[in-house]
GUTI-966274 format. One record per residue (C-alpha): y, z, x; residue in three letters. Coordinates in steps of 0.1 Angstrom, whole numbers, always signed. Layout:
N
+-------+-------+-------+--------+
:    yy :    zz :    xx : residu :
+-------+-------+-------+--------+
:     Y :     Z :     X :    ALA :
...
+-------+-------+-------+--------+
//
This chain:
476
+-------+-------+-------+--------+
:    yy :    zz :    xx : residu :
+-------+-------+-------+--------+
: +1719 :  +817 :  +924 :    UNK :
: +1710 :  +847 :  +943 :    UNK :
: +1717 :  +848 :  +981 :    UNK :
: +1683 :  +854 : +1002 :    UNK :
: +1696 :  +884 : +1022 :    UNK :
: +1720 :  +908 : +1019 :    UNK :
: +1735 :  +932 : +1045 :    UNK :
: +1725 :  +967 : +1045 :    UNK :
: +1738 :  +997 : +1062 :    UNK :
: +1720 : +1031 : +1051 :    UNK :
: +1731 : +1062 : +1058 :    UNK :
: +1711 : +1090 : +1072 :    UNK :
: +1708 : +1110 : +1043 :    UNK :
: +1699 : +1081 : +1023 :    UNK :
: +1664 : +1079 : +1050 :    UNK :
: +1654 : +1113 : +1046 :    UNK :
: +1660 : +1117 : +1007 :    UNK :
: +1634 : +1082 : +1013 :    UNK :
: +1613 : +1101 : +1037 :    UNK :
: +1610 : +1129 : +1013 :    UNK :
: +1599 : +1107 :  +983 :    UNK :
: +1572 : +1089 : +1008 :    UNK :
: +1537 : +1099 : +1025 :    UNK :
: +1539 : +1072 : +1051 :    UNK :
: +1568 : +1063 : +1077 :    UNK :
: +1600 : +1049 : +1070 :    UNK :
: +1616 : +1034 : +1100 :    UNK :
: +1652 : +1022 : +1112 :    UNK :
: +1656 :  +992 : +1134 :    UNK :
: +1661 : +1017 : +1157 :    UNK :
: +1632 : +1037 : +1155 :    UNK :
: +1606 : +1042 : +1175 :    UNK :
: +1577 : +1022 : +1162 :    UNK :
: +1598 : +1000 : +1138 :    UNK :
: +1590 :  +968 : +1156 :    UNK :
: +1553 :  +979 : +1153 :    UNK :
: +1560 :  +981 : +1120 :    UNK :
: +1577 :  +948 : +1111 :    UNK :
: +1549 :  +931 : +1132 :    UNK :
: +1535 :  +896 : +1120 :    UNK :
: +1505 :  +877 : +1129 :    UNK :
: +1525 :  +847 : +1137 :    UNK :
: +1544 :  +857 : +1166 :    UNK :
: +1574 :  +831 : +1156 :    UNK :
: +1585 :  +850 : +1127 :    UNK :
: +1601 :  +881 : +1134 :    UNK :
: +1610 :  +907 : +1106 :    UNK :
: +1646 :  +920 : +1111 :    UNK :
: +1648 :  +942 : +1078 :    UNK :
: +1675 :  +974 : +1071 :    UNK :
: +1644 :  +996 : +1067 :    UNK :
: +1607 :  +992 : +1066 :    UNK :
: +1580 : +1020 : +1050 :    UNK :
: +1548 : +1022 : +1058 :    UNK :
: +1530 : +1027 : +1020 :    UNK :
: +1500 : +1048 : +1018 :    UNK :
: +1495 : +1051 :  +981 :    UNK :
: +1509 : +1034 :  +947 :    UNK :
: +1537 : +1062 :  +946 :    UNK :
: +1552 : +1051 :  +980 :    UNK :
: +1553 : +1015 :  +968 :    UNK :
: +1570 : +1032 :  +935 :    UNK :
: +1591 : +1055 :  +955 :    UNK :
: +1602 : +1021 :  +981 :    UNK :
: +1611 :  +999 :  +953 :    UNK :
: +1628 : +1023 :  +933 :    UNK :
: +1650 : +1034 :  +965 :    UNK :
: +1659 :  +995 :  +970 :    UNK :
: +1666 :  +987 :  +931 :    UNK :
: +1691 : +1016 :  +934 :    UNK :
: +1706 :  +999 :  +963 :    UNK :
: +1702 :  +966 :  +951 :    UNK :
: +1680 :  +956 :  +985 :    UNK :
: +1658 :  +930 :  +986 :    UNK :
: +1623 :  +939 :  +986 :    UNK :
: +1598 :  +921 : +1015 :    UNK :
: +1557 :  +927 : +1013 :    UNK :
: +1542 :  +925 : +1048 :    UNK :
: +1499 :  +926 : +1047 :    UNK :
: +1490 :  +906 : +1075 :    UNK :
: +1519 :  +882 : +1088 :    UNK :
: +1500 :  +848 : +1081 :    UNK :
: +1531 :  +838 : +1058 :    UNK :
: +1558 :  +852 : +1064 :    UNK :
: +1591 :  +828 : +1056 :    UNK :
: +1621 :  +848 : +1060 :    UNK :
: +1631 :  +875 : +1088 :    UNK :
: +1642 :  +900 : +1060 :    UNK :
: +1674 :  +910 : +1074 :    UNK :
: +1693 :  +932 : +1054 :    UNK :
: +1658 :  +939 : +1035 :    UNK :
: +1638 :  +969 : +1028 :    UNK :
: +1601 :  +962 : +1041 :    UNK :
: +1571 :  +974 : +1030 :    UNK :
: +1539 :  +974 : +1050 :    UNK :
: +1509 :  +976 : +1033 :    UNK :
: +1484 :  +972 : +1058 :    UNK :
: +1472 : +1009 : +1051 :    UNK :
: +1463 : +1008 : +1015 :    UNK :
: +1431 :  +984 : +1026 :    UNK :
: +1403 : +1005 : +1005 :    UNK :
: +1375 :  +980 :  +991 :    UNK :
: +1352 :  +985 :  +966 :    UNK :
: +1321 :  +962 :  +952 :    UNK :
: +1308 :  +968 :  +919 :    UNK :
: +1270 :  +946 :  +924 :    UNK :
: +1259 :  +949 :  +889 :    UNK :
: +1290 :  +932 :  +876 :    UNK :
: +1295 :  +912 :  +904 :    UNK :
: +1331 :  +925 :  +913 :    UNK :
: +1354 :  +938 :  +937 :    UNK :
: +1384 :  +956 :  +941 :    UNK :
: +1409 :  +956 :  +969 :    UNK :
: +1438 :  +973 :  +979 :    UNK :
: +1468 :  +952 :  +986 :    UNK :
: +1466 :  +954 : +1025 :    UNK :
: +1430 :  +942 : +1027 :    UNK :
: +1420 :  +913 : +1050 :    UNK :
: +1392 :  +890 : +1043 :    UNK :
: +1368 :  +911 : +1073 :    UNK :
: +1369 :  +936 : +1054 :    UNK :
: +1359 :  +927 : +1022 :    UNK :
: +1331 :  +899 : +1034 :    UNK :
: +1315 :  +934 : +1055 :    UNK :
: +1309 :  +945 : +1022 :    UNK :
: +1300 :  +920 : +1000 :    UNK :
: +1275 :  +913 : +1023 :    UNK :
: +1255 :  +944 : +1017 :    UNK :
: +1248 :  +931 :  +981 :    UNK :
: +1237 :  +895 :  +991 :    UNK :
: +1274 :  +885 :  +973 :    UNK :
: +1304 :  +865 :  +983 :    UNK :
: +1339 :  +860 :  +972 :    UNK :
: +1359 :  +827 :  +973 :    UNK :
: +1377 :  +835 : +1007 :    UNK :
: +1396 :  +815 : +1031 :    UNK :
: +1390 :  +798 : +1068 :    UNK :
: +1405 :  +827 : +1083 :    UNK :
: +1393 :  +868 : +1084 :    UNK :
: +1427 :  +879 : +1094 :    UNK :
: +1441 :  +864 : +1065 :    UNK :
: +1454 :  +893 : +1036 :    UNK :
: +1432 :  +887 : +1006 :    UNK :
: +1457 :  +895 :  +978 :    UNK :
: +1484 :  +867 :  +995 :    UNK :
: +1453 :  +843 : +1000 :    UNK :
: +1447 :  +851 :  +956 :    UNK :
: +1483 :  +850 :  +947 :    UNK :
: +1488 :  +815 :  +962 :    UNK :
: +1459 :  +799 :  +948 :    UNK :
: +1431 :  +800 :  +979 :    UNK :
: +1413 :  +770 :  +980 :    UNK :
: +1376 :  +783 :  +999 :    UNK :
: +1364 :  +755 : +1025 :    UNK :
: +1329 :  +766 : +1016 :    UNK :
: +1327 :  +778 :  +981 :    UNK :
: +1361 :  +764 :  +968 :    UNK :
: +1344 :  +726 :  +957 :    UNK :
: +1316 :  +742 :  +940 :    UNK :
: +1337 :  +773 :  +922 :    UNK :
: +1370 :  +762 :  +922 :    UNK :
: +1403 :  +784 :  +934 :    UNK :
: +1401 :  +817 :  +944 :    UNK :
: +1429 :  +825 :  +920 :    UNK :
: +1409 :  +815 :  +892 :    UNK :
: +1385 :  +840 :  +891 :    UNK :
: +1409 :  +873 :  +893 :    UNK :
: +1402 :  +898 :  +868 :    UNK :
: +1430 :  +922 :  +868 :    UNK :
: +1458 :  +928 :  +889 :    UNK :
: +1480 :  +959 :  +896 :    UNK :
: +1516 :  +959 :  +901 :    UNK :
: +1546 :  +975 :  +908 :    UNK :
: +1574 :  +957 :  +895 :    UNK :
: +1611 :  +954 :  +900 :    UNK :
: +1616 :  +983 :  +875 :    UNK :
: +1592 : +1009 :  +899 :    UNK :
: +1570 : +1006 :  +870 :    UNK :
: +1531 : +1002 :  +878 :    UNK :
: +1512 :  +977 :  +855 :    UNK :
: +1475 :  +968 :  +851 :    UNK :
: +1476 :  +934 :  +840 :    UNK :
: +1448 :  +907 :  +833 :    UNK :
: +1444 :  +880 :  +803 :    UNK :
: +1449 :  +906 :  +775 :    UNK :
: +1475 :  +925 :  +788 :    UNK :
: +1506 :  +914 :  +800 :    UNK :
: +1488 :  +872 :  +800 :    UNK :
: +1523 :  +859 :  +804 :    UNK :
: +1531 :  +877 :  +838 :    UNK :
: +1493 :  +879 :  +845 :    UNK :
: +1496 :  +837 :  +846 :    UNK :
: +1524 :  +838 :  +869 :    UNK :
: +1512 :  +862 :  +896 :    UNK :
: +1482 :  +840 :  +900 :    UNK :
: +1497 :  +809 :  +918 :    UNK :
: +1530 :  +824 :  +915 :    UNK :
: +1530 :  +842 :  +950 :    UNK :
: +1547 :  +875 :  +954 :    UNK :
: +1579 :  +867 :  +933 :    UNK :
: +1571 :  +891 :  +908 :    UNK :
: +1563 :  +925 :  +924 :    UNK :
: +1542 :  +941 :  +950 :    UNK :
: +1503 :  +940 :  +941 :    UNK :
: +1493 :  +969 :  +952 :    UNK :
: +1453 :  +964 :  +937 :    UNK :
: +1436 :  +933 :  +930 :    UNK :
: +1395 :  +928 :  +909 :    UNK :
: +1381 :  +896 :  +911 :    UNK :
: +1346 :  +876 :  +909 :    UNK :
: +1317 :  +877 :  +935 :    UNK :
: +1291 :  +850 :  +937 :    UNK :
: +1252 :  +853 :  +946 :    UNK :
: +1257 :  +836 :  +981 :    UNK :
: +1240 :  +852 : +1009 :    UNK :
: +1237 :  +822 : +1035 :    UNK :
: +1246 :  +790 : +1037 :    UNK :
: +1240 :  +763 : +1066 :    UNK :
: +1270 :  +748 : +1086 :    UNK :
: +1291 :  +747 : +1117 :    UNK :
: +1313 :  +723 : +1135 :    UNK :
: +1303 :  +688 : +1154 :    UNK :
: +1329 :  +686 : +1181 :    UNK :
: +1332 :  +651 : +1199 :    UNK :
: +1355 :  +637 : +1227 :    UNK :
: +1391 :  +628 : +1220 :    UNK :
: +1387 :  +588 : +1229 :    UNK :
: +1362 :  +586 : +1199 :    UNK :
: +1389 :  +600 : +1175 :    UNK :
: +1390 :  +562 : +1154 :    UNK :
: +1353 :  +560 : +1150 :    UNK :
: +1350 :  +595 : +1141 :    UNK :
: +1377 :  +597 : +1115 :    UNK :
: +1369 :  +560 : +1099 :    UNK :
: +1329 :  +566 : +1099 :    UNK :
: +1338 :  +607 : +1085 :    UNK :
: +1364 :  +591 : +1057 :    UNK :
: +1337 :  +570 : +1048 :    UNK :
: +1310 :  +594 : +1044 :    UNK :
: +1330 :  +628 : +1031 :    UNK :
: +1337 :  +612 :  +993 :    UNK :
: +1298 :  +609 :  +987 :    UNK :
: +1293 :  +647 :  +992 :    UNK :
: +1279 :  +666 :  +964 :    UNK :
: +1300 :  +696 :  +949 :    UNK :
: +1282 :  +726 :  +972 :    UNK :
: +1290 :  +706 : +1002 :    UNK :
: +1317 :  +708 : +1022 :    UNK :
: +1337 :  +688 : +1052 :    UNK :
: +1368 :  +688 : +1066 :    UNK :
: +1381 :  +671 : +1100 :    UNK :
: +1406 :  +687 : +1125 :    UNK :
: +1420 :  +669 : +1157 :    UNK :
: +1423 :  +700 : +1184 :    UNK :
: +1443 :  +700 : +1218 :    UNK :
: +1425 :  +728 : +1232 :    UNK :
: +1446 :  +748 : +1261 :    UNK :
: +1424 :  +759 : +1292 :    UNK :
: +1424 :  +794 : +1287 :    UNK :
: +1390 :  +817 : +1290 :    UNK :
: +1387 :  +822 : +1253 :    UNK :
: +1381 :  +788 : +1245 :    UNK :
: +1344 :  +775 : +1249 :    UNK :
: +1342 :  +759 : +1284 :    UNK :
: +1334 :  +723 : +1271 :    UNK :
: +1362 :  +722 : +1248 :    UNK :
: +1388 :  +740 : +1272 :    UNK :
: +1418 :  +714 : +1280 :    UNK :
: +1404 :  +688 : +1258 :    UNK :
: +1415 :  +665 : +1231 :    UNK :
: +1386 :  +668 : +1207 :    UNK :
: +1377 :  +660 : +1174 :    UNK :
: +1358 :  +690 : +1153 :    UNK :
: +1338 :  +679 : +1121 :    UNK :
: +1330 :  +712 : +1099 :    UNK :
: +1306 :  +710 : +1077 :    UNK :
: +1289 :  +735 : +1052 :    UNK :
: +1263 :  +735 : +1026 :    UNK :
: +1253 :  +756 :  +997 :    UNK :
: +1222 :  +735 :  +990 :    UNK :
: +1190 :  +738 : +1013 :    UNK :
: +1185 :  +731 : +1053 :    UNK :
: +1167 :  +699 : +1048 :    UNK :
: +1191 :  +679 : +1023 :    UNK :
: +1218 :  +688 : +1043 :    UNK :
: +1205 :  +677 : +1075 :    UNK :
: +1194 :  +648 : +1060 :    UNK :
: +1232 :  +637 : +1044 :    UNK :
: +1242 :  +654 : +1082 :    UNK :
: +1219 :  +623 : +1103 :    UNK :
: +1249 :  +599 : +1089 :    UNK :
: +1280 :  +617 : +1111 :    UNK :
: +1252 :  +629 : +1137 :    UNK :
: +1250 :  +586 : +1142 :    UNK :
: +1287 :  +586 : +1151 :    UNK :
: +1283 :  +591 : +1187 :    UNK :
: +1271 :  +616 : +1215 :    UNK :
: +1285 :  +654 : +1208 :    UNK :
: +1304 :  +675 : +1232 :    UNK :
: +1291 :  +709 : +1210 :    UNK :
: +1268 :  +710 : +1181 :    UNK :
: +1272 :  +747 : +1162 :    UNK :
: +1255 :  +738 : +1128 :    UNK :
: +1231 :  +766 : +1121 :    UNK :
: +1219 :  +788 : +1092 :    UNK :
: +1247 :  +819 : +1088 :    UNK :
: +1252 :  +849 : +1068 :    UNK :
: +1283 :  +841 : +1047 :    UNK :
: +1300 :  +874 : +1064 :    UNK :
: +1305 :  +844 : +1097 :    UNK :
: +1323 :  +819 : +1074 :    UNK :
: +1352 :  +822 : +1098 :    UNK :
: +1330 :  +811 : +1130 :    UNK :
: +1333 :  +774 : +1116 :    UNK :
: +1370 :  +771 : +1123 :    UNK :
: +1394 :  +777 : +1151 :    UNK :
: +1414 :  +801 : +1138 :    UNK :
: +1431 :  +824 : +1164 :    UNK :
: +1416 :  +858 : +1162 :    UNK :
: +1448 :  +879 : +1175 :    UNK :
: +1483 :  +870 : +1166 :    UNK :
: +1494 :  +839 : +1183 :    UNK :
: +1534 :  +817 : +1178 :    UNK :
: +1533 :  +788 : +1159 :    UNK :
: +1550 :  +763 : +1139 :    UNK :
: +1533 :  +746 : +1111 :    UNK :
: +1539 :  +723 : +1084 :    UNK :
: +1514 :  +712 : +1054 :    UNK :
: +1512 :  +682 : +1027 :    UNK :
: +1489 :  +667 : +1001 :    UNK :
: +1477 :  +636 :  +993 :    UNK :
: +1463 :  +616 :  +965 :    UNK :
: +1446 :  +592 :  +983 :    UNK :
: +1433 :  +586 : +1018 :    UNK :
: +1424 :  +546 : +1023 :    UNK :
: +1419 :  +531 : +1055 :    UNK :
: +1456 :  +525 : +1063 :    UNK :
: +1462 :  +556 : +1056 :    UNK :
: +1439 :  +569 : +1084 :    UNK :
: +1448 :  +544 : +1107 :    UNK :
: +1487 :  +557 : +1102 :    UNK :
: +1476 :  +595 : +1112 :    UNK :
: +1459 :  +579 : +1144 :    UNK :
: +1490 :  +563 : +1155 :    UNK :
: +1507 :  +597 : +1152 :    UNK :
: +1471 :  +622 : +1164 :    UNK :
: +1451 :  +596 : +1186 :    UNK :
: +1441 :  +595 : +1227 :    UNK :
: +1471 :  +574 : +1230 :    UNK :
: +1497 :  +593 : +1208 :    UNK :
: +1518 :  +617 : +1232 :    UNK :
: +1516 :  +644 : +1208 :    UNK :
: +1515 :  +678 : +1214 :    UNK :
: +1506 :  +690 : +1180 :    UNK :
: +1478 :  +717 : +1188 :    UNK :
: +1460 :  +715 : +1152 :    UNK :
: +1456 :  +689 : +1126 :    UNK :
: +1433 :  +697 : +1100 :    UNK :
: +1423 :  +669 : +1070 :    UNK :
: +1406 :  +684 : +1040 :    UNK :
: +1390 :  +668 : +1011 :    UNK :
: +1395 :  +685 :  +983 :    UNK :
: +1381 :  +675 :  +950 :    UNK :
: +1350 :  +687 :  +926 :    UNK :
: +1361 :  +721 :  +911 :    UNK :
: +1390 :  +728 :  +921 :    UNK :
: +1406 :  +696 :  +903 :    UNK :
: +1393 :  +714 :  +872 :    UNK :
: +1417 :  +740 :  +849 :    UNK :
: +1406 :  +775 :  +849 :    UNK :
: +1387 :  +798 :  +826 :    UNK :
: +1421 :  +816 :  +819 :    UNK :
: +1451 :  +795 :  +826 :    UNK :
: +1473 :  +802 :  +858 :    UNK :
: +1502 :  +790 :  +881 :    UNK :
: +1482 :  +773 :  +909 :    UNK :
: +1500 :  +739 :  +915 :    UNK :
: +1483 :  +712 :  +933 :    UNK :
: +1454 :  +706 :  +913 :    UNK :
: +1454 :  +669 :  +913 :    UNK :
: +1457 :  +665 :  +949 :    UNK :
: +1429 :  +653 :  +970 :    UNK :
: +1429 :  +656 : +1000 :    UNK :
: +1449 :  +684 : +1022 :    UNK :
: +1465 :  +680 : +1058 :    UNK :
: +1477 :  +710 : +1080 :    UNK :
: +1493 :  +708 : +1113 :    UNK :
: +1507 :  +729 : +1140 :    UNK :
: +1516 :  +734 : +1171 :    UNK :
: +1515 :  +766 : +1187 :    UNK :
: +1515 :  +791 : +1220 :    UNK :
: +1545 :  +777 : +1231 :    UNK :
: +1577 :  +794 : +1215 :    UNK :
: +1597 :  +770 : +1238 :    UNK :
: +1581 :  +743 : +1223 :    UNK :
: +1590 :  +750 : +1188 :    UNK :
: +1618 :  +718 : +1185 :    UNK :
: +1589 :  +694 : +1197 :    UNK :
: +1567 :  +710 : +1175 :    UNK :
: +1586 :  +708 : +1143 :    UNK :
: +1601 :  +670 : +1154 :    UNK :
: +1566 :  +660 : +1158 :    UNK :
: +1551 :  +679 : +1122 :    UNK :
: +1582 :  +659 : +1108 :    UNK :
: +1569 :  +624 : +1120 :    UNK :
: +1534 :  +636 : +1107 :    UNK :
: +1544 :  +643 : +1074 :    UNK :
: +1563 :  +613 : +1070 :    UNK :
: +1538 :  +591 : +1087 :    UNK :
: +1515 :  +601 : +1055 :    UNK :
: +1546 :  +600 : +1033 :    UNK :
: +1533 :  +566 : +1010 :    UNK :
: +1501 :  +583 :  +998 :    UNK :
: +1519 :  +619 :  +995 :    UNK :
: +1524 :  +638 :  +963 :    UNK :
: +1549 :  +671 :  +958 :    UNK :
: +1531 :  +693 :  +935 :    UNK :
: +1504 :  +710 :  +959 :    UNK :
: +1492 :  +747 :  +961 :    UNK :
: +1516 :  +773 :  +976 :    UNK :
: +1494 :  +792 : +1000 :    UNK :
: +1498 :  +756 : +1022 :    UNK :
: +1537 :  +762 : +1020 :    UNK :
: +1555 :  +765 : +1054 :    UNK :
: +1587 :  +781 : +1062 :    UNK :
: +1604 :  +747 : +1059 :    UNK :
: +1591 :  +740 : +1026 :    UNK :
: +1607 :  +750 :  +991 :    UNK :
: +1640 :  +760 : +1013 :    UNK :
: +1657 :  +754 :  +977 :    UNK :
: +1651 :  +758 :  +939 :    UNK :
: +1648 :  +724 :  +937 :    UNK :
: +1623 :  +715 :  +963 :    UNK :
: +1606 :  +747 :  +949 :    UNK :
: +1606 :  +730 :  +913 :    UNK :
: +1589 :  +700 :  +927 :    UNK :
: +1567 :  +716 :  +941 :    UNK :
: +1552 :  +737 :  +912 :    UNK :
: +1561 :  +704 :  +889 :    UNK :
: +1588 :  +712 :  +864 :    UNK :
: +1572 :  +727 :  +834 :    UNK :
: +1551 :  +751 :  +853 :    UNK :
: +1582 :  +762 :  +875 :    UNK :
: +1608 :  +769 :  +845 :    UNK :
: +1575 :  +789 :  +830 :    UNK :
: +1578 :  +809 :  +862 :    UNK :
: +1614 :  +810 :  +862 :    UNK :
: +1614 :  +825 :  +829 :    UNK :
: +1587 :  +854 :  +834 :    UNK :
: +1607 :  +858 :  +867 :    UNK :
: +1637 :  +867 :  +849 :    UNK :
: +1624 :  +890 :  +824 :    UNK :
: +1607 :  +909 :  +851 :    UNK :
: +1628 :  +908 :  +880 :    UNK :
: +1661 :  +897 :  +864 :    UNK :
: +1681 :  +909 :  +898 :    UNK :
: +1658 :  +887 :  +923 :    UNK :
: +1649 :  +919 :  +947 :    UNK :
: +1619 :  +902 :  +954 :    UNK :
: +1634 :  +871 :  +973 :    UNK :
: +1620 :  +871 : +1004 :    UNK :
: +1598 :  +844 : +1003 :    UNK :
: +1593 :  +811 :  +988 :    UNK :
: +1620 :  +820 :  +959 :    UNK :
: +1616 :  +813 :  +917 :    UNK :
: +1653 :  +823 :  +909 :    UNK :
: +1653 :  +843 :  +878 :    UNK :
: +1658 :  +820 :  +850 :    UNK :
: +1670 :  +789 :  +857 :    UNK :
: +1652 :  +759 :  +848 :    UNK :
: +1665 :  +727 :  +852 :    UNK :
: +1700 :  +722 :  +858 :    UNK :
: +1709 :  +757 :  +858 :    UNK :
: +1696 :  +762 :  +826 :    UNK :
: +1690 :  +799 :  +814 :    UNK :
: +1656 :  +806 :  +794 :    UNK :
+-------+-------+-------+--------+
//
């Protein structure tokens, strides 16, 4: 086994020979800038690492890696922040937010991304070309994370399936400082991993992958009060498993804080939101809509015709970096006692201070295998469940003794295998957590590829495949 941090002391000349070999900055902790540098968007997880570089280009990455593997360091990625698991102490750091070039091809319905970019600014451009890609609930989020964990689209993800699925190539820098190009024909072995595999196996530094003809689409959110919360999630339960494939619903119980940015009929409130979003036209979905529109009176109706580049104005995703504490599971099944065992925990007369819970069919295509096999887990699921708590730092015990009770509240109807973009810090802590999570064939697969690519583990920080060992220690 491989310990997840090491200490690190690096000398003087060891930065500027760095500095030399670099085009952006490369910081010490006690730098000016360096904790502008190590920045996340979730303000609970702060980076601590030896050094952190600021790539520009492909050669910095090279020149980064190459300076760690020499010093055996472990090697973090920071894009954006969402997922961040380990404070990389003792780690070299590299921030890629800079290399966040995108480029559509229209007539073969492609693009390509740097490994910095963030979902704004890829949907800005698709959008010029009437063409979407399979992105997430939030535009913060760091599109090649979002790819390399699976990225299951609330809006296009039941009619296309995972986002990973439709990656066409992928460029890497690897353990060895090498930069490869790999896609089904070249390199398919680690090109499998990489796609559900997470960033175990080097830092992406460019990533090509499908567009769809999707231009609009017609949804939004139907918010009611709090003390309705049974009737709304019994009559929604109900109604959610007869959608067809290009619909899409999901149900989030929100504790809004009064503060100015939240809408003024929402601010302070217990309230249940109901998203919903459609791929077919405005009159069949308003008419499968009268059903939940019958529940009971609304506090806020936002279902409207949008341009796909507003996918993120159905959810309640913080716009700026907020602290949080969060903690995700799956289920195969969601009967009635199941629902009424998440209202004990979530309902008016729970004293829960759980700021977000989000349940998510899931379902249609992306229970289906893809074109060219990959790593995503968590296929069979059905249904998805995220919670948080957040804005309070001092709250963070509450938070994660309550997301504990949550979790285990839905314990009976829960399976392990489930996609690792929904993996919180908690979560795969150990090899064999990990392996039950990724189900044992597929994680001795990545085990093995992880070995003969990173044999030394410098890419650690994160949810951690240990270089060849399958079960029992055993050595591929």
């Amino acid at each position: 086994m491989y310990d997840p941090v090491g200490p690190a002391v690096l000398s003087s000349a060891e930065t500027v020979d760095l500095m030399e070999r670099v085009s952006g900055p490369v910081l010490l902790p006690d730098d000016a800038g360096y904790q502008t540098e190590c920045a996340t968007f979730n303000l609970m997880t702060t980076l601590r690492p030896a050094i952190a570089v600021g790539a520009t280009s492909v050669t910095d990455v090279q020149a980064a890696v190459r300076f760690a593997a020499e010093r055996d360091l472990p090697v973090a990625v920071l894009a954006t922040g969402h997922q961040m698991v380990r404070s990389a102490e003792g780690a070299l750091l590299i921030n890629m937010s800079r290399m966040n070039a995108v480029h559509v091809d229209p007539a073969r319905n492609l693009a390509r991304v740097e490994g910095g970019t963030r979902w704004q600014q890829v949907l800005g451009e698709t959008d010029k070309y009437g063409l979407a890609p399979v992105s997430g609930t939030s535009p913060t989020v760091g599109v090649v994370g979002y790819h390399l964990g699976g990225g299951a689209s609330p809006i296009l993800g039941r009619r296309y399936g995972y986002a990973a699925d439709y990656v066409r190539a992928i460029e890497i820098v690897t353990a060895d400082g090498e930069l490869r190009r790999v896609n089904a024909e070249s390199e398919p072995d680690l090109f499998w991993a990489l796609r559900g595999g997470k960033g175990n196996f080097g830092v992406v530094t460019a990533l090509e992958f499908t567009l769809f003809p999707v231009k609009r689409f017609y949804g939004g959110g139907l918010f009611f009060a709090g003390e309705h919360a049974t009737k709304v999630l019994h009559a929604w339960r109900e109604w959610v498993v007869g959608l067809p494939m290009e619909m899409s619903s999901s149900v989030a119980f929100l504790r809004q804080p009064s503060l100015p940015v939240v809408p003024e009929p929402l601010r302070g409130k217990f309230v249940m939101h109901m998203r919903f979003s459609s791929l077919r036209p405005q009159e069949e979905a308003e008419r499968i809509l009268a059903a939940v529109r019958g529940i009971g009176p609304t506090i806020l109706d936002t279902i409207a015709e949008l341009p796909y580049r507003e996918a993120g104005s159905l959810f309640t995703d913080p716009p700026a970096p907020v602290p949080w504490v969060e903690r995700s599971t799956v289920l195969r099944d969601f009967p009635l006692e199941a629902a009424n065992a998440l209202l004990a925990v979530l309902g008016s007369d729970s004293d829960t201070q759980l700021s977000f819970v989000e349940l998510r069919p899931l379902g249609g295509a992306l229970e289906r295998p893809p074109a060219a096999p990959n790593a995503v887990a968590g296929r069979s699921a059905r249904w998805s469940v995220f919670a948080s708590g957040g804005g309070r730092p001092d709250l963070a015990p509450v938070f994660e003794e309550q997301l504990t009770t949550l979790v285990e509240a839905l314990a009976p109807w829960a399976q392990d295998e489930m996609m690792p973009n929904l993996l919180s810090a908690r979560q795969g802590a150990t090899s064999a957590e990990l392996r039950a999570i990724y189900g044992p064939e597929r994680y001795d697969r990545l085990a093995a590829i992880k070995k003969r690519y990173d044999p030394r583990n410098l890419f650690r920080i994160n949810h951690n495949i240990t270089p060849g060992y399958g079960e029992a220690g055993r050595r591929f």
